[in-house]
C-alpha positions as CSV (number, residue, x, y, z in Angstrom):
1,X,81.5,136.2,91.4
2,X,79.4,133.2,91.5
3,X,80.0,131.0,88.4
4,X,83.7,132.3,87.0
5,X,86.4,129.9,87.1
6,X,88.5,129.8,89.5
7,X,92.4,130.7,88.3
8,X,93.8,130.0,91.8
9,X,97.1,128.3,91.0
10,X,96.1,125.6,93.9
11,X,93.6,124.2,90.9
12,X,96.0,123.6,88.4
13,X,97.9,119.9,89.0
14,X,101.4,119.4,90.2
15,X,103.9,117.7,87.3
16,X,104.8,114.3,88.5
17,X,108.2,115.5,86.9
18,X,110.3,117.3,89.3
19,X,112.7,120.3,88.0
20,X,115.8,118.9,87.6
21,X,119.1,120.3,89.8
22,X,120.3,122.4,86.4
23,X,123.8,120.9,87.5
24,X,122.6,117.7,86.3
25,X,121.6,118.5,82.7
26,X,124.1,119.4,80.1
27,X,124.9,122.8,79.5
28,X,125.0,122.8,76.0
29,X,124.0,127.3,75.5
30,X,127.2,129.2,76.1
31,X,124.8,131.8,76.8
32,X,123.7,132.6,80.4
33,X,120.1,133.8,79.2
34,X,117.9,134.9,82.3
35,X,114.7,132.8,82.4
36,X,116.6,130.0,80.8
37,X,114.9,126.6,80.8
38,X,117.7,123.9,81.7
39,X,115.7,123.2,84.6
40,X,112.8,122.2,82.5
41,X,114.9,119.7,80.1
42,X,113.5,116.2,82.0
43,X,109.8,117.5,80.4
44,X,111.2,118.2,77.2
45,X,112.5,115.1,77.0
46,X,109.4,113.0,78.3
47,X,107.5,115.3,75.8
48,X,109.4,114.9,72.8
49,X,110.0,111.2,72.7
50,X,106.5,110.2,73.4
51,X,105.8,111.6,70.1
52,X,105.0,109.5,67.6
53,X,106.5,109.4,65.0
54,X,109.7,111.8,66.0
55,X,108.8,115.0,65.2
56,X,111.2,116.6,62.1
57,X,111.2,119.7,63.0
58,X,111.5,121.4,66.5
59,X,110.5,125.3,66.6
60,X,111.1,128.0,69.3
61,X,110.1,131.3,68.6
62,X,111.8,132.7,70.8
63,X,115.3,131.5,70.8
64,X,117.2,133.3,73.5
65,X,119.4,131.1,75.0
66,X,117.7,128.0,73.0
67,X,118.9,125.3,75.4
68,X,115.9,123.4,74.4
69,X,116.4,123.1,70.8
70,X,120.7,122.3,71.5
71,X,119.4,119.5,73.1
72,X,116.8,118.2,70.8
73,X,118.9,118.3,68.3
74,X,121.9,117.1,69.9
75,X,120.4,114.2,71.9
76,X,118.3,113.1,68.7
77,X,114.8,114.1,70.2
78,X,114.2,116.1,66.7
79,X,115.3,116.1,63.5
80,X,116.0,119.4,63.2
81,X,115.2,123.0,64.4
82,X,114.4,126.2,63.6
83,X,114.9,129.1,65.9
84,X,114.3,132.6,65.7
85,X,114.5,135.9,67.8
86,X,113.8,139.4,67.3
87,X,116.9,140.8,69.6
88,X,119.6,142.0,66.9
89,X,122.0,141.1,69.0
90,X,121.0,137.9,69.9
91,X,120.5,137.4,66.7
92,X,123.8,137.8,66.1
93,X,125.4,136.0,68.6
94,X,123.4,132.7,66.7
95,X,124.2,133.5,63.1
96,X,127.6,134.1,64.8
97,X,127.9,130.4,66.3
98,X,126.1,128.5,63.3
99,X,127.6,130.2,60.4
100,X,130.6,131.5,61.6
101,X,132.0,129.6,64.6
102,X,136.2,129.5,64.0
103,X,136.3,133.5,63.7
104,X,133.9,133.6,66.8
105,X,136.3,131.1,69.1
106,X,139.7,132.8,67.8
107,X,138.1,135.8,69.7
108,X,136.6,134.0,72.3
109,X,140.4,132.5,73.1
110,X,142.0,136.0,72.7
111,X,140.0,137.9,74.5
112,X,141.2,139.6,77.9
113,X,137.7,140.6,80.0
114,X,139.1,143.3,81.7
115,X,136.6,145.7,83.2
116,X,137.9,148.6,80.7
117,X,138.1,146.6,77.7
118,X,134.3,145.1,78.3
119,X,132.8,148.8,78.7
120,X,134.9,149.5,75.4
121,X,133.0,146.3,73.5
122,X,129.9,147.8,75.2
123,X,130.6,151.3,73.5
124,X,131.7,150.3,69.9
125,X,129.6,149.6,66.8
126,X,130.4,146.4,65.5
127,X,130.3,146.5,61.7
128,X,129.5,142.5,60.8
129,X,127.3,139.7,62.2
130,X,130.2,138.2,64.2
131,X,131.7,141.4,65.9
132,X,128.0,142.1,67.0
133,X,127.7,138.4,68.3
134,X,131.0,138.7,69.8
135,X,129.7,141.6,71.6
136,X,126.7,140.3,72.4
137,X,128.6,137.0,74.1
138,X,130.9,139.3,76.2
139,X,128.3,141.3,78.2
140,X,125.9,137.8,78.4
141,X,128.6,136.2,80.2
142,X,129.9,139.1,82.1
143,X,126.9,141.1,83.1
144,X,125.0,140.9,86.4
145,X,122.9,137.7,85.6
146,X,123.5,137.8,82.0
147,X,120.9,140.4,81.3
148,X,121.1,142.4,77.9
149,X,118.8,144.7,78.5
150,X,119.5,148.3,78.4
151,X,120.7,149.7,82.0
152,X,122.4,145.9,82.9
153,X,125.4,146.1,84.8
154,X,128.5,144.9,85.7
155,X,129.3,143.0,89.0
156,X,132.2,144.4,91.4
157,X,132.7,141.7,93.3
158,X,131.9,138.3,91.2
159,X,132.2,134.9,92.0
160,X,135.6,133.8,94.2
161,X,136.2,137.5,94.0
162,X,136.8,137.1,90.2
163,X,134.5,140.1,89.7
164,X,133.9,140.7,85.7
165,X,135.8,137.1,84.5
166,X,133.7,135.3,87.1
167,X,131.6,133.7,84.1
168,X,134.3,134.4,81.2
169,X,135.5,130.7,80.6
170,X,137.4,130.8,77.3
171,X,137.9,126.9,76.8
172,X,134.0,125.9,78.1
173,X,132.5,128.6,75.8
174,X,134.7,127.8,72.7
175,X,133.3,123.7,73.3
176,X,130.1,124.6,73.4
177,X,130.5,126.7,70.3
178,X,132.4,124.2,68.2
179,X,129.7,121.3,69.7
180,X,126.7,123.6,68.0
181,X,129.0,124.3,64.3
182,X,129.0,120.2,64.8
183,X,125.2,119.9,64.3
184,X,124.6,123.4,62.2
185,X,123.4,121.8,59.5
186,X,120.4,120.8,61.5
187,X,119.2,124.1,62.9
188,X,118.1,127.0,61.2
189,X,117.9,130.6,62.6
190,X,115.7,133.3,61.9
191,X,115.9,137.2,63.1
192,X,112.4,137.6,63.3
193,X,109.3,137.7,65.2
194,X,107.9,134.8,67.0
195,X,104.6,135.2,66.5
196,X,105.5,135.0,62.5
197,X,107.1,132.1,62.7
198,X,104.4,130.3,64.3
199,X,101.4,131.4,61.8
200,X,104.1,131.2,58.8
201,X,104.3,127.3,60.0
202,X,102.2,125.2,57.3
203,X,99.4,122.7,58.7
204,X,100.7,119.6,60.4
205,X,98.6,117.3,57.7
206,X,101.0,118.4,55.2
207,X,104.1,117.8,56.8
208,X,105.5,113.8,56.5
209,X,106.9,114.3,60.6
210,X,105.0,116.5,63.3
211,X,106.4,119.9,64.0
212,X,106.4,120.2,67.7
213,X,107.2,123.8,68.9
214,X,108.7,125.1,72.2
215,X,107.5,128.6,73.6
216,X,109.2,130.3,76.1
217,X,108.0,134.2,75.8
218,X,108.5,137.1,77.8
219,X,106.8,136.9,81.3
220,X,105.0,140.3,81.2
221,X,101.7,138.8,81.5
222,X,99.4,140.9,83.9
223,X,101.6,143.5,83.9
224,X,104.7,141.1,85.4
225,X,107.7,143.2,85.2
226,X,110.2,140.3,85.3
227,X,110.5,140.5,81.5
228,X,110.4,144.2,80.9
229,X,113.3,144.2,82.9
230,X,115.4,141.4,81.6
231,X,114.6,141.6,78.1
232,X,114.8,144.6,75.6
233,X,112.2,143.2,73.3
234,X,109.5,142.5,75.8
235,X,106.4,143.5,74.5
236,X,103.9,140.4,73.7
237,X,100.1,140.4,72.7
238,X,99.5,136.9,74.8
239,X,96.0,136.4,73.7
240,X,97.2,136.6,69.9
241,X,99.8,134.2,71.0
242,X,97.8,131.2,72.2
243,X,95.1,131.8,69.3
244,X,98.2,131.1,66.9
245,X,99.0,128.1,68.7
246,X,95.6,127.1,69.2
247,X,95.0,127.6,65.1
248,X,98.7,126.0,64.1
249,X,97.7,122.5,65.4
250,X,101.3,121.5,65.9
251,X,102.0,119.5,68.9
252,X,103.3,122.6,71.6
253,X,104.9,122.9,74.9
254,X,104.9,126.2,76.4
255,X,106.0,127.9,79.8
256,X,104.6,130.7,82.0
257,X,104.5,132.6,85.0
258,X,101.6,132.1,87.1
259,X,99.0,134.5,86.3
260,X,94.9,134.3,86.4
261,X,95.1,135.9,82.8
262,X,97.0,133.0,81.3
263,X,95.1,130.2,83.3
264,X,91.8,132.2,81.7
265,X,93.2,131.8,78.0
266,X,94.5,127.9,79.1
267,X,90.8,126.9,79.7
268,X,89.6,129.0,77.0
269,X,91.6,127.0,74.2
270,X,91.2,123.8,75.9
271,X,94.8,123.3,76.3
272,X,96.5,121.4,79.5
273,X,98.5,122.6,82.3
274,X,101.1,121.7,85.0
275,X,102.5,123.6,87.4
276,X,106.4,122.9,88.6
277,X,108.0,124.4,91.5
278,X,111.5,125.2,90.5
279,X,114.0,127.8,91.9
280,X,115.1,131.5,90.8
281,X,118.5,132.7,90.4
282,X,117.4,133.7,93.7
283,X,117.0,130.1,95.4
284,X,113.7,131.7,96.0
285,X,110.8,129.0,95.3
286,X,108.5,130.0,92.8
287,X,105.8,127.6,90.7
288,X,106.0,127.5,86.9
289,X,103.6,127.0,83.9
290,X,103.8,124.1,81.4
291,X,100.8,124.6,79.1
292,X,100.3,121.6,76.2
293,X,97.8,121.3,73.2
294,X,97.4,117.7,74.8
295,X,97.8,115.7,78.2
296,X,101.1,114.3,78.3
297,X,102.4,114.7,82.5
């Protein structure tokens, strides 16, 4: 219709910074979350150090794998962080790694993942924060593409025909582990809702360093199934979510599926975005989202 914008993703502009070969960043999560951002670290950083002064706190709402806040925190890009997730088990697996990381690794290091012992985690009822986040670990780094969600399976074949313990490394996942307990003191963790934590945060005028906040939701805009099926908490009112944004003030960086609903609420709030092309788990090419309260690619 003549006079509606046009929310072809040809008219949005092209990042000058290329998504990074994952195998060049550090891979600081030791969990394999689907729809994980390592890819997207180089913007991160040019994002987060051209803020001025450094902001003190770093939020993402929705933690999953939170390889973004590891490495803001880790690579001094933020003071500190604050992540939260509404996945229970998820949840766990963090309060597991921050406040509990020796007992985690002593399992990590005595665990055998055997097909039959895996479906045996998978069936019990794990009565404390760290059996749960054990639990949790174990089908992540097991399961076909490290998905969670209910109906995930296993693979039969693997890589190098390891089949289940193709992505069980003991030693790798216990660094990581003991690498976050090393900078616990500097991120917080919430089990909670991300949209609460975003219209809980207090107005940037009264904080002494920004807040900058990281957003990596569910991809189930226009009825995109990518995130019903990866993730068991996937419902997400999008419009309430960039209103909060728009109404926190806090410096943002967000991510997103291409969609003409989410270009319409872009333009609505005035915010800014880049498209990248990066690859799926797939090798497929596919273009992504990066949505900012200002221009800063």
């Amino acid at each position: 219709m003549l006079g509606e914008p046009d929310t072809t993703l040809e008219q949005v502009p092209i990042s000058p910074i290329p998504a990074v070969n994952v195998a060049t960043v550090p891979q600081r999560s030791p969990l394999r979350y689907p729809g994980g951002k390592t890819w997207l670290i180089p913007h991160i950083r040019a994002w987060l150090s051209g803020m001025t002064p450094k902001p003190g706190l770093l939020v993402e709402p929705f933690a999953g794998g939170a390889i973004v806040s590891l490495t803001a925190v880790m690579e001094g890009l933020a003071g500190r962080s604050l992540l939260s997730e509404i996945d229970r088990d998820v949840a766990a697996f963090w309060q597991a790694a921050l406040c509990h990381s020796d007992e985690l690794i002593d399992r990590i290091q005595r665990f055998n993942p055997t097909r039959e012992g895996i479906e045996r985690l998978h069936e019990s009822a794990p009565g404390d924060v760290v059996s749960r986040g054990f639990r949790t670990l174990v089908l992540n780094r097991t399961r076909r593409g490290g998905i969670l969600a209910h109906g995930a399976s296993l693979p039969r074949i693997g890589e190098a025909g390891k089949g289940v313990a193709s992505r069980w490394y003991p030693e790798t996942i216990s660094r990581r582990i003991r690498a976050i307990a090393k900078h616990a003191h500097r991120i917080d963790f919430r089990q909670t809702d991300g949209l609460e934590i975003i219209e809980q945060l207090p107005p940037p005028r009264n904080a002494p360093t920004p807040t900058a906040i990281f957003v990596d939701p569910p991809y189930t805009a226009a009825g995109k199934q990518a995130g019903k099926r990866l993730y068991n908490h996937n419902g997400l009112d999008h419009p309430g979510l960039f209103q909060r944004l728009a109404q926190s003030e806090a410096d943002f960086l967000m991510t997103y599926d291409h969609s003409p609903e989410i270009l319409d609420l872009t333009r609505k709030h005035n915010f800014h975005a880049k498209r990248v092309n990066m690859k799926n788990t797939h090798h497929a090419q596919i273009w992504e989202l990066v949505i900012t309260r200002r221009p800063v690619f």
